[in-house]
Backbone bond lengths (Angstrom), bond angles and torsions (degrees), N, CA, C in turn:
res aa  C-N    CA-C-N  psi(-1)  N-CA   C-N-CA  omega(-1)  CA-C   N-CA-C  phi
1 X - - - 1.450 - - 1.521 109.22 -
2 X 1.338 112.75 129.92 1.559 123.72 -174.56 1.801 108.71 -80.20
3 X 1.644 118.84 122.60 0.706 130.32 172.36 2.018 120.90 -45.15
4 X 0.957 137.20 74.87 1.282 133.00 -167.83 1.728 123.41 -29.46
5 X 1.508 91.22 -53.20 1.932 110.75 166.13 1.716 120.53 -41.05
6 X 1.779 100.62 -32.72 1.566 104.46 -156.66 1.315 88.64 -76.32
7 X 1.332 116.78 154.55 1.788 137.70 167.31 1.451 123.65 -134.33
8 X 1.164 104.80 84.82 1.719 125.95 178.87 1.340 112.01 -41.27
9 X 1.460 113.43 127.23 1.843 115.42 164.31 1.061 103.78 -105.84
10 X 1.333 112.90 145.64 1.605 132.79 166.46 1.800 103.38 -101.44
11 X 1.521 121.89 97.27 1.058 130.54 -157.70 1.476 125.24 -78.16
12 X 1.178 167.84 46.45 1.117 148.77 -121.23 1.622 121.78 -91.81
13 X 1.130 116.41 113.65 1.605 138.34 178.06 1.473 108.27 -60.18
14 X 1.005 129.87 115.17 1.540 129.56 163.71 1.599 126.96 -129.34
15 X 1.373 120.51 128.51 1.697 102.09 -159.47 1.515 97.97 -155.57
16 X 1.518 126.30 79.69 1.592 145.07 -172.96 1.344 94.98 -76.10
17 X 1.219 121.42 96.94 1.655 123.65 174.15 1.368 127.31 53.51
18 X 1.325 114.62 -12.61 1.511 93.42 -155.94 1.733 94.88 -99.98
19 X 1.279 101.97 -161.26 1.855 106.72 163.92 1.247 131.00 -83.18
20 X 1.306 123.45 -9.55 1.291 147.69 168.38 1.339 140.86 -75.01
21 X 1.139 149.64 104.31 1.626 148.18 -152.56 1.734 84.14 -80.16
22 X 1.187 122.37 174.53 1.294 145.03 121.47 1.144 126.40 -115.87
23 X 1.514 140.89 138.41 1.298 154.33 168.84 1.219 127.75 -84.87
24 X 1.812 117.13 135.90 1.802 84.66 165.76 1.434 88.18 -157.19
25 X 1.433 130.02 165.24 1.435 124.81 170.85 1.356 94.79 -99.43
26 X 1.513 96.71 131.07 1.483 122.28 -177.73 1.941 106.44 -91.52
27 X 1.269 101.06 -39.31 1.844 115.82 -173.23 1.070 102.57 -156.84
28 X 1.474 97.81 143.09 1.903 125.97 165.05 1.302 111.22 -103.09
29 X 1.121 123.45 134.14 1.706 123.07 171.28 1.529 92.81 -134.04
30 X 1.875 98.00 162.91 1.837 109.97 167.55 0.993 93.30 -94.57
31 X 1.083 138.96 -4.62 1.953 111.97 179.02 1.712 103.43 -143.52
32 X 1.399 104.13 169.50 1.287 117.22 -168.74 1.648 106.89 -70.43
33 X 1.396 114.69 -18.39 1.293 107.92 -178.77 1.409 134.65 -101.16
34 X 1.394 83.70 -15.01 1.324 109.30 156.37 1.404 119.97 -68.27
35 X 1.122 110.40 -10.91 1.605 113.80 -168.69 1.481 90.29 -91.53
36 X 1.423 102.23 -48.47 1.692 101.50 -159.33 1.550 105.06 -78.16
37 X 1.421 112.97 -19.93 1.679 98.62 159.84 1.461 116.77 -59.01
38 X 1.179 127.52 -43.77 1.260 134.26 -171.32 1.817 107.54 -67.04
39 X 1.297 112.31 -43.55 1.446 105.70 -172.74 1.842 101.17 -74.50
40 X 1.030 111.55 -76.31 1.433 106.13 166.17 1.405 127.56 -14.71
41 X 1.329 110.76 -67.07 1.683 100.51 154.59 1.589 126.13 -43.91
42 X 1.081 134.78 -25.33 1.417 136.57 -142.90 1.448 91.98 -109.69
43 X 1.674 117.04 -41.21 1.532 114.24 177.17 1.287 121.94 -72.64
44 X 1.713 94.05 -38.51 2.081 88.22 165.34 1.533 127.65 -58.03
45 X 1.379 101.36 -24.90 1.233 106.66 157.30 1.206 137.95 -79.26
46 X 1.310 116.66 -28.89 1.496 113.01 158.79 1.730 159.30 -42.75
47 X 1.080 117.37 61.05 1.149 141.53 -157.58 1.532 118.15 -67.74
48 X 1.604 107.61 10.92 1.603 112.27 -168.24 1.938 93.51 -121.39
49 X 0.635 108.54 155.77 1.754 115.52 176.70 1.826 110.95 -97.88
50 X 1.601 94.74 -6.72 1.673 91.20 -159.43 1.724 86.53 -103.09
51 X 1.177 141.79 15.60 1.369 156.67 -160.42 1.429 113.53 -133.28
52 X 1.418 116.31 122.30 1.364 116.65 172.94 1.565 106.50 -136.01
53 X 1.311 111.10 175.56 1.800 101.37 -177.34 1.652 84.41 -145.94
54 X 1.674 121.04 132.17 1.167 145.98 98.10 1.196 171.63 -35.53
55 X 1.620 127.87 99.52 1.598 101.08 -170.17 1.425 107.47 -99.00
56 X 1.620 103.44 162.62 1.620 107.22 -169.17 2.103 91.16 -133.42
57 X 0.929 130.68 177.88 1.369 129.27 177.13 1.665 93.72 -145.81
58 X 1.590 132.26 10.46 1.424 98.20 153.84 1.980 88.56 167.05
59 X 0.873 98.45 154.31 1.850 119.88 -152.88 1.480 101.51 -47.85
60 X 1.711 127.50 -10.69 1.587 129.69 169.78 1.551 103.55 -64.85
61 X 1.372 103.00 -47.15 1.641 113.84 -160.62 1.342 104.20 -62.84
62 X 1.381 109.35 -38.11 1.253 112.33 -167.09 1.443 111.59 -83.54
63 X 1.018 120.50 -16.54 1.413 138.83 -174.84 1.561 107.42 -75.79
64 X 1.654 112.56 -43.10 0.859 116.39 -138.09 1.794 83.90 -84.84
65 X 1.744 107.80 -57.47 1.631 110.43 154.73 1.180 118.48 12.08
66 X 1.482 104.07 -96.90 1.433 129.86 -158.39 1.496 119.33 -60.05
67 X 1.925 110.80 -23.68 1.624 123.75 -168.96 1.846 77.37 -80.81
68 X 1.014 119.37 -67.13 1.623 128.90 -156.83 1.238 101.24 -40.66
69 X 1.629 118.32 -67.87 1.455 116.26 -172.55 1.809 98.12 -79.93
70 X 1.023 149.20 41.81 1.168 143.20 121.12 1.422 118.00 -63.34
71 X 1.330 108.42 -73.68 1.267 141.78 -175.82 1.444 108.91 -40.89
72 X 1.317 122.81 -10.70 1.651 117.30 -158.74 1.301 84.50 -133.63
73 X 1.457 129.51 -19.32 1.707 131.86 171.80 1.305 94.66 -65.43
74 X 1.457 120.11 -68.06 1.778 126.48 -178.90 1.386 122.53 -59.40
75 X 1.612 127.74 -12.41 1.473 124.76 158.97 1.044 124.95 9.60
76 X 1.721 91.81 -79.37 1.652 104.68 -155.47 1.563 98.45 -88.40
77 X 1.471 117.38 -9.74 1.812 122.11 178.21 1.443 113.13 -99.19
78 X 1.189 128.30 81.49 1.522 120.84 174.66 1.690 121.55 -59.41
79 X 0.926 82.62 125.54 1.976 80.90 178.29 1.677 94.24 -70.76
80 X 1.703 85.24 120.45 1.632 96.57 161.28 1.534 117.03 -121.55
81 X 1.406 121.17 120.97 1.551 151.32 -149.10 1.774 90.49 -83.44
82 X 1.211 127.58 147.78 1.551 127.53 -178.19 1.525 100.70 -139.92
83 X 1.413 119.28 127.00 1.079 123.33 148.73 1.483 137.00 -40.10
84 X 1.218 125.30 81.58 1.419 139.33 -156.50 1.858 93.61 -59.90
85 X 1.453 94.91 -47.42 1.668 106.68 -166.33 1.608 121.80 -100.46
86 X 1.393 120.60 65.23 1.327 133.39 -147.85 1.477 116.49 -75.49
87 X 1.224 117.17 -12.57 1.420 132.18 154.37 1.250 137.27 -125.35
88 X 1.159 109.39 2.48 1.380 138.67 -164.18 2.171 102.79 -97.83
89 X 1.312 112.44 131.14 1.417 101.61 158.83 1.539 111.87 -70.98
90 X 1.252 108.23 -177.11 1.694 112.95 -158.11 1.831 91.27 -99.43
91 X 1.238 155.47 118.97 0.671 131.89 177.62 1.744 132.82 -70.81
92 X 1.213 110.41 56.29 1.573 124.02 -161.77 1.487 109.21 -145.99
């Protein structure tokens, strides 16, 4: 049984060369099938390669998305943290 409250995004992926995704909600639907009418439509339409569409059903999913394909963009780039205050104690 479909939650009535839940409100499905149809997500859209966009990523023009660089290392960076951008996100955006393209469509809202109340139900899941509604969603998937909407994404399905949106990919037949899709005519760019740098564009993909996703559905998410609520701001974890989407969260969860966007950390993952970060995280696998930055792989091969480790965030390295720098001591701003190199002689200095931290004041905290």
């Amino acid at each position: 049984m479909e939650n009535n409250n839940k409100i499905w995004f149809v997500i859209e992926k966009s990523n023009y060369g660089g290392t960076t995704n951008s996100y955006r909600i393209e469509k809202t639907a109340n139900t899941v099938e509604q969603a998937t009418t909407f994404k399905v439509h949106l990919d037949a339409l899709n005519d760019s390669k740098n564009k993909s569409y996703f559905l998410a059903s609520d701001i974890d999913t989407v969260l969860t998305r966007v950390i993952t394909s970060h995280n696998k963009a930055v792989e091969e780039k480790p965030l390295v943290l720098k001591n701003e205050f190199p002689n200095e104690e931290i004041p905290f």
